[in-house]
C-alpha positions as CSV (number, residue, x, y, z in Angstrom):
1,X,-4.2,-19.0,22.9
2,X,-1.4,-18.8,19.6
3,X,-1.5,-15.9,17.8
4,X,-4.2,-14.8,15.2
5,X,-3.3,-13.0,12.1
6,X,-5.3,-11.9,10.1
7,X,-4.8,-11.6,6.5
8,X,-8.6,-10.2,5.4
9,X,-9.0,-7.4,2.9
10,X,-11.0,-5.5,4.2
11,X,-12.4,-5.3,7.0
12,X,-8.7,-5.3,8.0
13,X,-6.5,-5.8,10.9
14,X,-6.1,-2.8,13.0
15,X,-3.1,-2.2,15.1
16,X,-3.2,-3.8,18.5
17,X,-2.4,-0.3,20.4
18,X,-5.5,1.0,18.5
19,X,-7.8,-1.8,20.1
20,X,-6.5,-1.6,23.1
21,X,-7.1,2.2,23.3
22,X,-10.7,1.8,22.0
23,X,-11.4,-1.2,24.7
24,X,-9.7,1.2,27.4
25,X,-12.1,4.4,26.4
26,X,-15.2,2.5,25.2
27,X,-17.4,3.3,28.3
28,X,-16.1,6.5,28.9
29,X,-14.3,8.8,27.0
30,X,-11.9,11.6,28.9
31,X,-13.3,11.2,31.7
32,X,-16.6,13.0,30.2
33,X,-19.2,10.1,31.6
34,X,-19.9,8.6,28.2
35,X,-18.7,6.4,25.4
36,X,-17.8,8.4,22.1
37,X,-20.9,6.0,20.6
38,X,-22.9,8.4,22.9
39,X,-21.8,12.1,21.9
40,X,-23.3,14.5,20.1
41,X,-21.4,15.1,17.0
42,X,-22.1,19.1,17.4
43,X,-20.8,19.2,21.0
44,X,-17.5,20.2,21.5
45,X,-15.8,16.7,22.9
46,X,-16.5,15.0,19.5
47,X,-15.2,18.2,17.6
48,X,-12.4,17.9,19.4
49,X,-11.4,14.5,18.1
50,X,-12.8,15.2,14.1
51,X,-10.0,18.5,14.6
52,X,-7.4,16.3,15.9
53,X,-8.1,13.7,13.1
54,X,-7.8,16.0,10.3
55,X,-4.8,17.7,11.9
56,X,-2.8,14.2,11.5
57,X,-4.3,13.3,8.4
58,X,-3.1,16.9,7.4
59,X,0.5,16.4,9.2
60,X,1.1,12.8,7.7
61,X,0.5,13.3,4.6
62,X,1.7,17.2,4.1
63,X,-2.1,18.1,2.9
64,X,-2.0,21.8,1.1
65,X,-3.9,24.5,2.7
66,X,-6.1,25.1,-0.2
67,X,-7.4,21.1,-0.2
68,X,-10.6,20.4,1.9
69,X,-10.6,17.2,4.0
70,X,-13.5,15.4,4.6
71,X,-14.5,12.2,6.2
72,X,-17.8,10.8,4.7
73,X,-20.2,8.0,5.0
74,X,-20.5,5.3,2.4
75,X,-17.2,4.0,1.7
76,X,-15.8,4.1,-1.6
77,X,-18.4,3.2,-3.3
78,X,-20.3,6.4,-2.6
79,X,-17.6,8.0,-4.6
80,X,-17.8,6.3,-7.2
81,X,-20.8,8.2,-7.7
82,X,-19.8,11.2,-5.6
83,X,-16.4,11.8,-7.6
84,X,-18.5,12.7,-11.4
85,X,-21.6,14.4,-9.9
86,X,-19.0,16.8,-7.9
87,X,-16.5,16.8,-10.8
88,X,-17.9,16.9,-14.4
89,X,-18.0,21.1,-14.1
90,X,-20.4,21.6,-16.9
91,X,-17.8,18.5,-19.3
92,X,-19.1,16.3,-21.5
93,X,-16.3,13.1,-20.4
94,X,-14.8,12.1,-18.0
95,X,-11.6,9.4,-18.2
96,X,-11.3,6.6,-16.5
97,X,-7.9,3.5,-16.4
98,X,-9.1,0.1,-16.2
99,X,-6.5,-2.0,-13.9
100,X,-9.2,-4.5,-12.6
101,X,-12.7,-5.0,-10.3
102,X,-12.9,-2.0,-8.4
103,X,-11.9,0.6,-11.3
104,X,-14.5,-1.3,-13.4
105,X,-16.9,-0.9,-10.7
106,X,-15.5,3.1,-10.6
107,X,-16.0,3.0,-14.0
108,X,-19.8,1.3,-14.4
109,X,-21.0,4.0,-12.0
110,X,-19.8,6.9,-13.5
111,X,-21.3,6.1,-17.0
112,X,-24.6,6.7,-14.8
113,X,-23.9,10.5,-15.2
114,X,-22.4,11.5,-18.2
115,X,-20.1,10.0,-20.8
116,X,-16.9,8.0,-19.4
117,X,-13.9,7.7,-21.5
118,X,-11.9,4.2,-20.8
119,X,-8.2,6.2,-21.5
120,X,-6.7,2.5,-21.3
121,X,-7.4,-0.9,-20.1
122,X,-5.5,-3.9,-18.6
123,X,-8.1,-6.4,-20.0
124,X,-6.0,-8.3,-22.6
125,X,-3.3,-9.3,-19.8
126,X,-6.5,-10.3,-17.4
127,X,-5.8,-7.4,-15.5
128,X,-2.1,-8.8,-14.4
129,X,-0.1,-5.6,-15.1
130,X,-0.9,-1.5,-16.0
131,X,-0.6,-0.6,-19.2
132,X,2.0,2.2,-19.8
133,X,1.0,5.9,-19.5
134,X,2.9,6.5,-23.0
135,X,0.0,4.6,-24.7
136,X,-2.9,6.3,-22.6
137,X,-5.1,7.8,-24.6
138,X,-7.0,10.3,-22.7
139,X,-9.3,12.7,-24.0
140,X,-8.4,16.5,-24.1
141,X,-11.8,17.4,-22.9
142,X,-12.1,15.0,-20.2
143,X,-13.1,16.9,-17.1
144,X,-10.5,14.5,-14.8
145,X,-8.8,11.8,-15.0
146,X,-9.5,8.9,-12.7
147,X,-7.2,5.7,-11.9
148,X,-7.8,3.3,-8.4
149,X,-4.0,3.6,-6.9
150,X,-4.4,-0.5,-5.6
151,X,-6.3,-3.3,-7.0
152,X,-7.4,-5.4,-4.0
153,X,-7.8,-8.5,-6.1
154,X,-6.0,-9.0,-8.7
155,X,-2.9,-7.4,-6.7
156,X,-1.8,-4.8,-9.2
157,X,-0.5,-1.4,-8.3
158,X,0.4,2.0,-9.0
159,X,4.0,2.5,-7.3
160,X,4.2,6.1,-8.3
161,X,1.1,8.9,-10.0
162,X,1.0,8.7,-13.2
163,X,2.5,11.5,-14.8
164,X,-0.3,13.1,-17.1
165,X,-0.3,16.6,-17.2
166,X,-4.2,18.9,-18.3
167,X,-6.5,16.8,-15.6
168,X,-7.3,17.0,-12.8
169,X,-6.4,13.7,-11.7
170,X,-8.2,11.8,-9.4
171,X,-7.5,8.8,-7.2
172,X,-9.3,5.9,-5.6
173,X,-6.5,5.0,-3.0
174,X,-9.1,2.9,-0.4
175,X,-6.4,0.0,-0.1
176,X,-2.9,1.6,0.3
177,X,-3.9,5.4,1.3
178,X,-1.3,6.0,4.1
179,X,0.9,2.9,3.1
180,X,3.2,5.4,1.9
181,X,3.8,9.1,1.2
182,X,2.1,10.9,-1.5
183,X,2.6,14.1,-3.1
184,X,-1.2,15.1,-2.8
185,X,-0.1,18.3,-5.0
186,X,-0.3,16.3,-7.7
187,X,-4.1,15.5,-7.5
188,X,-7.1,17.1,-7.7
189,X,-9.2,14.5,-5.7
190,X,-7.9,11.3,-3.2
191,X,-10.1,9.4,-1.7
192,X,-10.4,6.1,0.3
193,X,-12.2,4.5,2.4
194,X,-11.1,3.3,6.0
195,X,-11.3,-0.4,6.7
196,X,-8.0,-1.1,4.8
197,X,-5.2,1.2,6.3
198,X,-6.9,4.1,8.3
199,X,-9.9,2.6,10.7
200,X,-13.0,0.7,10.2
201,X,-16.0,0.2,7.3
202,X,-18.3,3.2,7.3
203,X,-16.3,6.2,7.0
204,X,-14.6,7.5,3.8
205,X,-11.3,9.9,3.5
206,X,-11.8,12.5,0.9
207,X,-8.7,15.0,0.0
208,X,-9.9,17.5,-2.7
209,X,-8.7,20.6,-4.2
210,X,-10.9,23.8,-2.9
211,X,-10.8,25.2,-6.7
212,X,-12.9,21.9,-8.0
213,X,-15.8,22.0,-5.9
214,X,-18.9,24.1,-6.0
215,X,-20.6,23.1,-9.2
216,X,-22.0,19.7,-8.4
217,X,-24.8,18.2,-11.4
218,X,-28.1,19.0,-10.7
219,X,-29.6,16.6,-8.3
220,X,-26.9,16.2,-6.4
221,X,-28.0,15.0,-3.0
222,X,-26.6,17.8,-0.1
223,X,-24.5,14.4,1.3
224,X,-22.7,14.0,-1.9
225,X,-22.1,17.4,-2.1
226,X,-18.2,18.2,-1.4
227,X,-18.8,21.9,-0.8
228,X,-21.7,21.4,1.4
229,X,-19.7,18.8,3.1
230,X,-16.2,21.2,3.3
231,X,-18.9,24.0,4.5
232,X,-20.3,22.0,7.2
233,X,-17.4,20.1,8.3
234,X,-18.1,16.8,7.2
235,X,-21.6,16.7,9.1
236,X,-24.5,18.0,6.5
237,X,-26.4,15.0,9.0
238,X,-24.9,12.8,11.4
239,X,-21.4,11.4,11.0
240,X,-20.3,7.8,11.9
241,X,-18.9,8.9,14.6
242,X,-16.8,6.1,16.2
243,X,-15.7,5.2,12.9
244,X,-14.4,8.9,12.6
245,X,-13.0,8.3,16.2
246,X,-11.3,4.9,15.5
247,X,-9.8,6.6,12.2
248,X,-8.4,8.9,14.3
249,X,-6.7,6.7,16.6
250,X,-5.4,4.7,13.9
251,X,-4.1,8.3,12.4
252,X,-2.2,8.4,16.1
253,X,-0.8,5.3,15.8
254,X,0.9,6.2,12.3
255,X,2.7,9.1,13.6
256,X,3.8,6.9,16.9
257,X,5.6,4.6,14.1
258,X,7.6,7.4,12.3
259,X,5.2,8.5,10.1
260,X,4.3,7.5,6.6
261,X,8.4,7.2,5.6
262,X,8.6,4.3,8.1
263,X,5.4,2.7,7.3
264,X,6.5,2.4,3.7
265,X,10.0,0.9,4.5
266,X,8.5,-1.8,6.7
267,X,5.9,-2.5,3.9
268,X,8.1,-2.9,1.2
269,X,10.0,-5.4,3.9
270,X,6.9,-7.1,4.2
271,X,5.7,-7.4,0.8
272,X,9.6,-8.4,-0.7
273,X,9.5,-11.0,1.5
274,X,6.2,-12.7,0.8
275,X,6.9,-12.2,-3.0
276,X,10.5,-13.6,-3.1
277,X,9.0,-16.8,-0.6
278,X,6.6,-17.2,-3.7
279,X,9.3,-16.6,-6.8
280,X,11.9,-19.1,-4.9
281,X,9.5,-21.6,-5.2
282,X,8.0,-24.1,-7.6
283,X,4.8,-25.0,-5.4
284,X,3.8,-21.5,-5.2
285,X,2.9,-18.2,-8.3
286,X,2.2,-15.2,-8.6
287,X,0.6,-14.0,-11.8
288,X,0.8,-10.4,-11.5
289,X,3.7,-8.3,-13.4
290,X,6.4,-7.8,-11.1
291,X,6.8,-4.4,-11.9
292,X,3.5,-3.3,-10.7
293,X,3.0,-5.9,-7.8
294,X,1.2,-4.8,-4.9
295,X,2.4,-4.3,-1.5
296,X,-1.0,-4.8,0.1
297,X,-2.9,-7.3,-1.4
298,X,-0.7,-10.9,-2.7
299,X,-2.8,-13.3,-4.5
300,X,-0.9,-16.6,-4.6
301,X,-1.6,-20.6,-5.7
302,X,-0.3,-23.5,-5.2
303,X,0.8,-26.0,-8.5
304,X,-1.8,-28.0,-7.8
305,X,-5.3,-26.6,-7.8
306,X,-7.0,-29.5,-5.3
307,X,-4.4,-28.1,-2.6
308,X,-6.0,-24.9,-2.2
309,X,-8.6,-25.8,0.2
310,X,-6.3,-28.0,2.4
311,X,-3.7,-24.9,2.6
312,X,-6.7,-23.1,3.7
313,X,-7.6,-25.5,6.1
314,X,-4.3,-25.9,7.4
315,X,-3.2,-22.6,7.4
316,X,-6.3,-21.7,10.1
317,X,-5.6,-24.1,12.0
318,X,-1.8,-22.4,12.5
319,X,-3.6,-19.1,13.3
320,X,-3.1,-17.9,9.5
321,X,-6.9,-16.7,9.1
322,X,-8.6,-15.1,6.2
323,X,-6.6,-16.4,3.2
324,X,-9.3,-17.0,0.7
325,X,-8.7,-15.4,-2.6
326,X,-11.9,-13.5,-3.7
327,X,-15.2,-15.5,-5.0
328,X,-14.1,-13.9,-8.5
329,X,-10.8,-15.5,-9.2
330,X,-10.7,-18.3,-5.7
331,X,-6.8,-18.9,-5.1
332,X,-5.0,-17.4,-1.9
333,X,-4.6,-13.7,-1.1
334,X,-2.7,-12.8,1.7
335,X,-3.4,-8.6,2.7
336,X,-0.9,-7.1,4.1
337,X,-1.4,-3.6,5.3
338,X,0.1,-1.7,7.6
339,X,-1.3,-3.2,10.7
340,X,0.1,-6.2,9.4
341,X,3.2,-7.1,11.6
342,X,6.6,-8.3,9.7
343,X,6.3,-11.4,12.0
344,X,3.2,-12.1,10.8
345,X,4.3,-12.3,7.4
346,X,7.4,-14.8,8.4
347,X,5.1,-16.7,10.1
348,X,3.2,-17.0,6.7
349,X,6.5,-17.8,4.9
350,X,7.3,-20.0,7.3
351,X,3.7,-21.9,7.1
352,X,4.0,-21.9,3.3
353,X,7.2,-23.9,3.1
354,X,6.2,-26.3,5.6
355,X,2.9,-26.9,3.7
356,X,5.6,-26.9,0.7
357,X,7.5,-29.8,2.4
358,X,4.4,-31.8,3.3
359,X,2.4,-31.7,0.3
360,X,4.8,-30.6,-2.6
């Protein structure tokens, strides 16, 4: 059979060495009789693989001591209202950046508990580039500052933190969390969820400072509740468990290839490739700013609208799967994270110019 790759974003790709691990331990883990699907999550085999996944998660990306990691159901979504009823501390605001669909979703849920500034929006250039931090206009009594690190569909993002100083500021980095390193001192919250970079649906990475939790809004439900979940170690009830297992394979697998410093370089090789195929090319465009393209996610189009469904069509048939721009703006949109292999990006390039040839 040729080779599948698989360009979806999200549920993503995981690393071959990951599935292979999982297929070789799915029946019986450790020689312990049973399946991880079947442990209790209180027994110590299980506890022994939640400890080993925050120990990597805490080596690769050089977490603080004083920031609580927790690994949580309900995908980022969950934080979206998680994040405000944790973080407003008694504030009036909060302040959000508009870059595109999943900050406005962000954004939409947090006006369900308090106030929410929009410090700046993206709108006017159809969310195709970030506007710049100079003309952010963030409120002084915003309780944090929130911005989503990677915008899945439109292909915008942050290459650096923004550098805003009197928040706490807070990051939705679900589609390039472990793409690359991060100076988590700089933040008061990180989270993201799994199916991206770090694992599969159903389990959610949250990094938070110990100093900003502990006065959640009343109401909050005990499963949203960060110092509940810090207190408890991420099981107030039952964990997905196999998710938390496969995260933590996938964390292994990141420090067999170098770490997050290697990752990065062979992402940027990856994504400079893809974007310069496009740029070289008057069949193909990208509409997205070039300074703030994203290395995970590249929407793409051909000159001629009627061709996307062939190149579709085509481009599965070569082993090119999961294309499809989203339902909200159609084109292409090839994901690239980091269990994307290089060749399978040069075997996209390569795909693209010979549908180039044929049809251009």
């Amino acid at each position: 059979m040729a080779r599948v790759y698989n360009f979806s974003p999200g549920p993503a790709m995981l690393p071959a060495p990951v599935l292979e691990r999982a297929q070789a331990e799915l029946r019986e883990w450790h020689s312990t009789g049973v399946s991880v699907m079947e442990m209790s999550h209180r027994g110590k085999d299980f506890v022994s693989i939640a400890e080993k996944a925050e120990a990597d998660l805490r080596e690769l990306l050089a977490v603080p001591g004083d920031y609580k990691v927790l690994f949580l159901p309900g995908g980022a979504t969950a934080q979206f209202a998680a994040v405000p009823m944790n973080l407003r501390r008694g504030k009036a605001k909060v302040s959000y950046v508009s870059t595109g669909y999943w900050s406005g979703k962000a954004i939409a849920e947090a006006t369900l508990y308090g106030q929410v500034q929009v410090a700046a929006s993206a709108k006017d250039s159809n969310f195709t580039t970030i506007p710049p931090v100079s003309r952010w206009n963030v409120d002084p009594d915003a309780a944090y500052l929130h911005y989503t690190a990677n915008e899945t569909i439109g292909g915008v993002e942050f290459h650096a933190a923004p550098e805003v100083d009197g928040f706490p500021l807070v990051a939705d980095m679900s589609s390039n969390i472990l793409s690359r390193p991060v100076d988590v001192r700089r933040f008061g919250l990180i989270y993201g969820s799994a199916q991206k970079n770090i694992g599969v649906a159903g389990i959610t990475v949250v990094i938070v400072r110990e100093d900003l939790i502990g006065q959640t809004l009343p109401g909050t439900p005990s499963i949203f509740d960060y110092r509940q979940q810090a207190d408890n170690g991420s099981m107030v009830n039952t964990p997905p468990t196999y998710n938390w297992y496969l995260t933590g394979l996938t964390l292994e697998w990141l420090k067999e290839q170098g770490g997050l410093k290697a990752i990065e370089a062979r992402n940027i090789r990856k994504a400079e490739k893809l974007y310069a195929a496009i740029d070289a090319s008057p069949f193909y465009s990208n509409p997205v700013d070039p300074a703030v393209r994203s290395r995970m996610n590249v929407p793409f189009r051909p000159a001629d609208a009627a061709l996307e469904n062939p190149f579709l069509a085509d481009a599965k048939e070569a082993g090119l799967v999961n294309l499809e721009g989203h339902r909200s703006v159609g084109g292409m949109r090839a994901s690239i994270y980091n269990a994307m292999p290089e060749e399978g990006v040069d075997t996209l390039i390569s795909f693209m110019h010979e549908f180039e040839r044929k049809r251009g």
